[in-house]
C-alpha positions as a Python dict, from the first residue, in 0.01 Angstrom:
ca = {
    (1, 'X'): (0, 0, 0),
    (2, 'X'): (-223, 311, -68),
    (3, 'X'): (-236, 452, -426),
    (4, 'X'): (-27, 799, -283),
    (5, 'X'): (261, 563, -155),
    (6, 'X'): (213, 348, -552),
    (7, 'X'): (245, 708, -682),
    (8, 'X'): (518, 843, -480),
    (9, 'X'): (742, 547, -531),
    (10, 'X'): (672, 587, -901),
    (11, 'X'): (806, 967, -894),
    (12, 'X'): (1108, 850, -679),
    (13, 'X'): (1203, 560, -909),
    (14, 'X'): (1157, 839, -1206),
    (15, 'X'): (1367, 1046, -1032),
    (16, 'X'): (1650, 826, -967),
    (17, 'X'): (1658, 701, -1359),
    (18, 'X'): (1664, 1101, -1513),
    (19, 'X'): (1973, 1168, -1182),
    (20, 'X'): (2147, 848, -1266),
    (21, 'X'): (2497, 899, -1421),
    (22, 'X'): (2575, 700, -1702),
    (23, 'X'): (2958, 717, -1666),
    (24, 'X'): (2986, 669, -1346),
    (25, 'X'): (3279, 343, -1291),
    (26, 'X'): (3094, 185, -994),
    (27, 'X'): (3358, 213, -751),
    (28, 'X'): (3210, 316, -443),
    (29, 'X'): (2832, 333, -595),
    (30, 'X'): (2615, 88, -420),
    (31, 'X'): (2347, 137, -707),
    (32, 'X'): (2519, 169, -1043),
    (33, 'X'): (2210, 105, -1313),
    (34, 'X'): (1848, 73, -1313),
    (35, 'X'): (1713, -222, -1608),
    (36, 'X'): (1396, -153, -1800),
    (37, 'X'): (1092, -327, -1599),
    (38, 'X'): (733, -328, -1701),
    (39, 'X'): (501, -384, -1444),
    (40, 'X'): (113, -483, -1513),
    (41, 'X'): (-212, -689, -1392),
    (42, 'X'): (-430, -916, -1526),
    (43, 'X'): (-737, -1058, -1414),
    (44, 'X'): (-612, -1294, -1196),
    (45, 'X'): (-189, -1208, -1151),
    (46, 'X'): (32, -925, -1146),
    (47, 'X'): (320, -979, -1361),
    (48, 'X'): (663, -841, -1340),
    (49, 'X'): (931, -834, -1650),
    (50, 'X'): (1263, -699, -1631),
    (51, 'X'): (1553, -699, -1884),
    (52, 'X'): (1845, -798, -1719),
    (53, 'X'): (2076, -940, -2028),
    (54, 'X'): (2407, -1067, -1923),
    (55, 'X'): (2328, -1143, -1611),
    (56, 'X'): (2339, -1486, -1425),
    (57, 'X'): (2075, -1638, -1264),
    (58, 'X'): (2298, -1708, -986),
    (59, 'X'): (2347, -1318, -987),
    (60, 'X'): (1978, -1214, -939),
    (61, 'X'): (1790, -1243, -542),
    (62, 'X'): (1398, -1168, -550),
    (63, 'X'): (1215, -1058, -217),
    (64, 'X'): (891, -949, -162),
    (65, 'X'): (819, -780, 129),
    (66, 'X'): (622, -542, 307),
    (67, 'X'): (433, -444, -12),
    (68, 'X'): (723, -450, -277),
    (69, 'X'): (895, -686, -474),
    (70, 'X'): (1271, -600, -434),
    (71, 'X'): (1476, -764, -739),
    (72, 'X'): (1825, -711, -700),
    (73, 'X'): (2161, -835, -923),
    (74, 'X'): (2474, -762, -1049),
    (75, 'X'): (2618, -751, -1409),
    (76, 'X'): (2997, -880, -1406),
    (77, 'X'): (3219, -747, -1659),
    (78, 'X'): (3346, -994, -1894),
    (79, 'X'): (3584, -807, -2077),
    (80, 'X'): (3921, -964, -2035),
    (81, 'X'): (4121, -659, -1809),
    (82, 'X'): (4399, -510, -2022),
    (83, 'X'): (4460, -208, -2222),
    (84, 'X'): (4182, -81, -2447),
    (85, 'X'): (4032, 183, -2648),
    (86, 'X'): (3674, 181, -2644),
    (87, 'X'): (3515, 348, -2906),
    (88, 'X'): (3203, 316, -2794),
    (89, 'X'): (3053, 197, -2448),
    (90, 'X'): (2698, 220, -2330),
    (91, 'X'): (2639, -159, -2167),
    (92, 'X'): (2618, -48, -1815),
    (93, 'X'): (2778, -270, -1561),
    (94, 'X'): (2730, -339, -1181),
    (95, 'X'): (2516, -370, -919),
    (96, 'X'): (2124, -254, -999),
    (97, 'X'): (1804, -231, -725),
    (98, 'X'): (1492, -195, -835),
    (99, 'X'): (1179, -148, -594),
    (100, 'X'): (827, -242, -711),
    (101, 'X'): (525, -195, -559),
    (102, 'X'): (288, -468, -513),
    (103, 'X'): (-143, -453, -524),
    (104, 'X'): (-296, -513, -183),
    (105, 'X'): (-435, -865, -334),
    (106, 'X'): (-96, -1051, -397),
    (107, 'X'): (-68, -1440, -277),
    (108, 'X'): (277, -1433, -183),
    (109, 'X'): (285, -1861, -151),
    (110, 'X'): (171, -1835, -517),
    (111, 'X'): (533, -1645, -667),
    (112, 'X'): (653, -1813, -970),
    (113, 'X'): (1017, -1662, -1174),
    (114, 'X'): (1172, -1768, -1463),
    (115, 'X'): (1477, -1607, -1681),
    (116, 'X'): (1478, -1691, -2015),
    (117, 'X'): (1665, -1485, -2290),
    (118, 'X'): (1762, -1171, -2063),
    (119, 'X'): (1400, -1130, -1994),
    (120, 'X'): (1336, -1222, -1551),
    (121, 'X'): (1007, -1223, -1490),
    (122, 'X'): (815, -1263, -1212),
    (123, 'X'): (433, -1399, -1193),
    (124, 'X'): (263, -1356, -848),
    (125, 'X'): (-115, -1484, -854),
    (126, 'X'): (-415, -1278, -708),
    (127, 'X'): (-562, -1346, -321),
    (128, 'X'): (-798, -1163, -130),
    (129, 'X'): (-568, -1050, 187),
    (130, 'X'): (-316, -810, 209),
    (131, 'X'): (55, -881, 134),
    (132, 'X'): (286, -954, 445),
    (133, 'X'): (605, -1118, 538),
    (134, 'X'): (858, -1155, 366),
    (135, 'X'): (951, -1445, 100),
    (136, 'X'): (1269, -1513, -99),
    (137, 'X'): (1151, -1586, -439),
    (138, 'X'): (1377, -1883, -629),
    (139, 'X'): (1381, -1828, -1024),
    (140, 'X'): (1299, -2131, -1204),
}
């Protein structure tokens, strides 16, 4: 992946956080909410961290493919249904998406995730080809 396609997926990502609604209910919305990630390299992996609190790990499907690492989930409500009165309600619930772009040198045999304390993240160690394929990513 060239630095301009890096860059433009960073601007549409961007974009899609400042247009997202935070009161929208979800009903009909494939994409409700888009968790914090930070995304960085070291000198020999590219690391991945995402805070996805209250979610299972049975609720969370890596892929990376064709030059991205696609990390997709959903947060289940676990209020009990019912009348209430919220007086105040910002945890955003739902299905979430996000798309990150992956350096030219990733091994993608050498992927490893783990989820501890709301934090997934996602190790992938340094080769010297170019990503391709696709591979499902199990979380440890």
């Amino acid at each position: 992946m060239s630095q301009w396609e890096r860059d433009w997926q960073n601007l549409k990502d961007v974009m899609e956080h400042m247009l997202q609604d935070s009161n929208r209910s979800g009903i009909g919305v494939s994409i409700v909410w888009h968790p914090p990630t930070d995304a960085y390299e070291t000198e020999t992996q590219f690391v991945v961290r995402m805070d996805v609190a209250g979610v299972r790990r049975e609720d969370l499907k890596i892929i990376l493919m064709d030059g991205y690492l696609l990390i997709r989930g959903i947060r289940r409500d676990t209020v009990p249904p019912g009348k209430k009165h919220f007086y105040k309600m910002e945890i955003t619930m739902g299905p979430f998406e996000r798309k990150v772009p992956l350096p030219r040198n990733v091994a993608l045999s050498e992927v490893l995730a783990t989820y501890r304390d709301g934090i997934l993240e996602i190790r992938c160690n340094k080769s010297h080809g170019a990503p391709g394929g696709e591979v499902r990513v199990e979380i440890a």
